[in-house]
C-alpha positions, 0 to 999 in steps of 0.5 A: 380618497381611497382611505376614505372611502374604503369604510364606506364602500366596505360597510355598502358591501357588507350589507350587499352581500350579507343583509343579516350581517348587523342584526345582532348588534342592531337591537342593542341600546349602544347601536344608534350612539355607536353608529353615530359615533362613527360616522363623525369619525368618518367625517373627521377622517374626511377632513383630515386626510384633505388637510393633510394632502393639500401641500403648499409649495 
């Protein structure tokens, strides 16, 4: 769970602690698909690390 929490809570704690952290990078065309692109990597991640731990014995 710790895996695949960490980007998230780390993402919400950039944002905290430096709100003008992405402002560079958010005006640009590939934000939005970039953005996108990750969180469906997070989701994957979600879903893999369950398959991966759940063990049948």
């Amino acid at each position: 769970m710790f895996l695949s929490a960490f980007p998230i809570v780390a993402l919400l704690m950039i944002i905290v602690i430096k709100p003008d952290y992405y402002d560079g990078v958010r005006e640009t065309a590939a934000f939005i698909p970039a953005a996108l692109f990750v969180g469906v990597f997070l989701v994957i991640n979600i879903i893999f690390m369950k398959v991966m731990t759940n063990i049948k014995v």
